[in-house]
N, C-alpha and C positions, 0 to 999 in steps of 0.2 A: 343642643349646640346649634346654634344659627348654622346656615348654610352659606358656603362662601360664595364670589361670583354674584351676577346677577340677575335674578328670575327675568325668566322670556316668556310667566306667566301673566298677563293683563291684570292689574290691580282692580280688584272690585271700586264700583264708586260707593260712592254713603249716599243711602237709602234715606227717604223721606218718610218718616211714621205716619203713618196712618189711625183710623182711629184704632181698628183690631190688628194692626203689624204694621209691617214694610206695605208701600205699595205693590199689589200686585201685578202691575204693568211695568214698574219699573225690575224689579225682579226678571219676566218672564226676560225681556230686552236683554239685560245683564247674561240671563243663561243661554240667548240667542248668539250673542256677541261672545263668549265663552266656546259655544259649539262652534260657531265662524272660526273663529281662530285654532282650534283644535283641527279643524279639518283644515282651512288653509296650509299648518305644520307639517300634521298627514299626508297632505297632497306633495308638497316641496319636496320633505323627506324621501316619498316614494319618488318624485324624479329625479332625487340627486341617486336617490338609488339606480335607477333604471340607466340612466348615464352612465352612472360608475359601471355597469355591468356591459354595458356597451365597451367603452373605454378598455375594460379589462378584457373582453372580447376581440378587441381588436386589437390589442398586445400581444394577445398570445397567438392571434392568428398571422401577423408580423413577426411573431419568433420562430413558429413554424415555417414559414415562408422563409426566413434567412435562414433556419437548417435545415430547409431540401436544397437552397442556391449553394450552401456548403457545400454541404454531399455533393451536388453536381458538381461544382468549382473541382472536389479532391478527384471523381473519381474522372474528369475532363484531365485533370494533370496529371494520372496516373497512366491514361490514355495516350497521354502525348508521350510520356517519357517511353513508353515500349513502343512509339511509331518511331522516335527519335533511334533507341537501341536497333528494334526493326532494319531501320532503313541505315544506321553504319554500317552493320552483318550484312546485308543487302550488296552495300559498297565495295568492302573486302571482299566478298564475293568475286564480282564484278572483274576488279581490281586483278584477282588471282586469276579468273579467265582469261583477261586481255591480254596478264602476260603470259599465261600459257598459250595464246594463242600465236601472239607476236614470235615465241620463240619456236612453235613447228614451223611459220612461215619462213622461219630464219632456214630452218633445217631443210624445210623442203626446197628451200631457193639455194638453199649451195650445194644441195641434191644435184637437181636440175643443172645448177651449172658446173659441177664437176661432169657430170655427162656429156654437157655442150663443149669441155674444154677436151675430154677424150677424144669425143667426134670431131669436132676442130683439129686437134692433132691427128689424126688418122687423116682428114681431107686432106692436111697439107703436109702430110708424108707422100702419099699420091701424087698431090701434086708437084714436089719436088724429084719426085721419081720419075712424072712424065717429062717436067723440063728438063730432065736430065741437069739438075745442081747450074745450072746459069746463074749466073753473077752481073755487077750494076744495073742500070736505072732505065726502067720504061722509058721508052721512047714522048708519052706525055710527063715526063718525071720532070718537077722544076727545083731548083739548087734552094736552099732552106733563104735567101737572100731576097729572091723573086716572091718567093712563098708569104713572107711580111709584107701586108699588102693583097696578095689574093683573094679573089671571091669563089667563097665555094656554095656549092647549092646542088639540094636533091639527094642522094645518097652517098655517102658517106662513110668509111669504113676508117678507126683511126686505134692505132694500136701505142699504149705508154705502160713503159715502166721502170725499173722496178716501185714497185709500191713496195712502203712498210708493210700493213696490212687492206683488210677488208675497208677497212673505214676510209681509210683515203682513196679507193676504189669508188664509194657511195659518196664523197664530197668533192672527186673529178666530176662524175656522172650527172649531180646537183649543178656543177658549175657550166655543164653542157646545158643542162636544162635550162639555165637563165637565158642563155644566147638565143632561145627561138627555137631550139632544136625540136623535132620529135619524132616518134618511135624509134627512142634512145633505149636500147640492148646491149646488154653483155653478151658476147658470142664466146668470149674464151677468155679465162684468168689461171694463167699456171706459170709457176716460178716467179710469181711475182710480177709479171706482166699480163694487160689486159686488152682482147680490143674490143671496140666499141662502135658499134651501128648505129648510127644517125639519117634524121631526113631533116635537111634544111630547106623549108618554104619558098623561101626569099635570102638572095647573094648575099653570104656574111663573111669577114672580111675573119675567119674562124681561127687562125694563131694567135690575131694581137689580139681579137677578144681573147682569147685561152689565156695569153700571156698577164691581160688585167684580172680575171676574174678566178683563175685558176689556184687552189689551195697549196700549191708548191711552184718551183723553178723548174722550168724544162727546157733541154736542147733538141730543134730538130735534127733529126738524122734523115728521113727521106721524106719528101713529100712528091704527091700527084695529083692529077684532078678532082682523083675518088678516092683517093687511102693515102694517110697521113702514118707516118712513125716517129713517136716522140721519145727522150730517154729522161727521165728525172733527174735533176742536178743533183748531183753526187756530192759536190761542194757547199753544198747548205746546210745548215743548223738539224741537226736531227728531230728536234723539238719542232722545228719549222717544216720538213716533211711531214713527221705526224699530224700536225693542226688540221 
């Protein structure tokens, strides 16, 4: 059975007879030109070989090479996710100190000022003991009218209340602060009244500021050069106190 396709073997030519055969130079040529091309084939063949082997050599050493970039990539993101976890625990953490810590500062600061508000009462049990209970207004006392308007400066002593609680305590004290004031102190908070220590720098005109800046309505009751007594309006919105 013939062979299908078609030979890639060189067709012999037809040979010229001689007297005793084929020529013998025509022959040796033919088997010259046969070898040519046999090794010509061999040769090809062997470089598409060597190529191929290259080729496939550097496939696998690019497949390799994309599964260690894997590996790394997985265990880079396995890395990140426990810095991630890491560092929330980190936060709460944190998070739970601050306020543990914020809340002994609480405890220790009204420590502190129930003590000052003791002392405070004790001083001025004495000191109502040595006036012997006198009534009305220092001789520098000026009437709550003259007062709107006044410049006050330098130390400062000013006593208001009733407060609802703590916090309107801490949002008066805030609104002294904005005025310029400073080494602003609570010296004494009891029954809901508190006074309060100030240094004012520079003349501030310190009611009608209070009166704009101030988190509630207040009436004066006495004022003087150095110590101010204010009473919180009693007539205002309860809601409007607490703010």
């Amino acid at each position: 059975m013939a062979s299908e396709g078609t030979s890639t073997v060189p067709r012999m030519a037809s040979f010229k007879r001689a007297l005793f055969g084929y020529s013998r130079n025509e022959v040796d040529a033919a088997m010259a030109a046969r070898d040519a091309a046999i090794s010509a084939v061999e040769h090809h063949a062997s470089t598409a070989d060597a190529e191929l082997a290259s080729l496939s050599g550097m496939v696998i050493e690019r497949e390799r090479a994309i599964r260690s970039l894997t590996e790394r990539l997985r265990e880079a993101d396995e890395r990140h996710e426990r810095s991630i976890v890491s560092l929330h625990a980190v936060s709460d953490r944190l998070e739970a100190i601050e306020a543990q810590a914020r809340g002994q500062a609480t405890r220790i600061r009204m420590k502190a000022l129930r003590e000052a508000v003791e002392v405070s009462r004790r001083t001025q049990d004495l000191a109502d003991a040595h006036d012997g209970g006198t009534n009305g207004a220092a001789p520098n006392e000026l009437t709550a009218e003259a007062a709107l308007g006044q410049l006050f400066e330098g130390l400062i002593k000013l006593e208001i209340g009733p407060l609802g609680d703590f916090s309107q305590l801490v949002g008066f004290e805030n609104a002294v602060g904005r005025l310029g004031a400073s080494e602003i102190s609570v010296e004494r908070f009891s029954e809901g009244r508190a006074t309060l220590s100030m240094r004012l720098d520079e003349p501030v005109d310190l009611l009608r500021e209070l009166e704009e800046n101030a988190p509630f309505d207040f009436n004066i009751r006495r004022t003087a050069d150095d110590n101010l007594v204010l009473d919180v309006d009693d007539d205002q919105d309860p809601e409007q106190r607490a703010a």
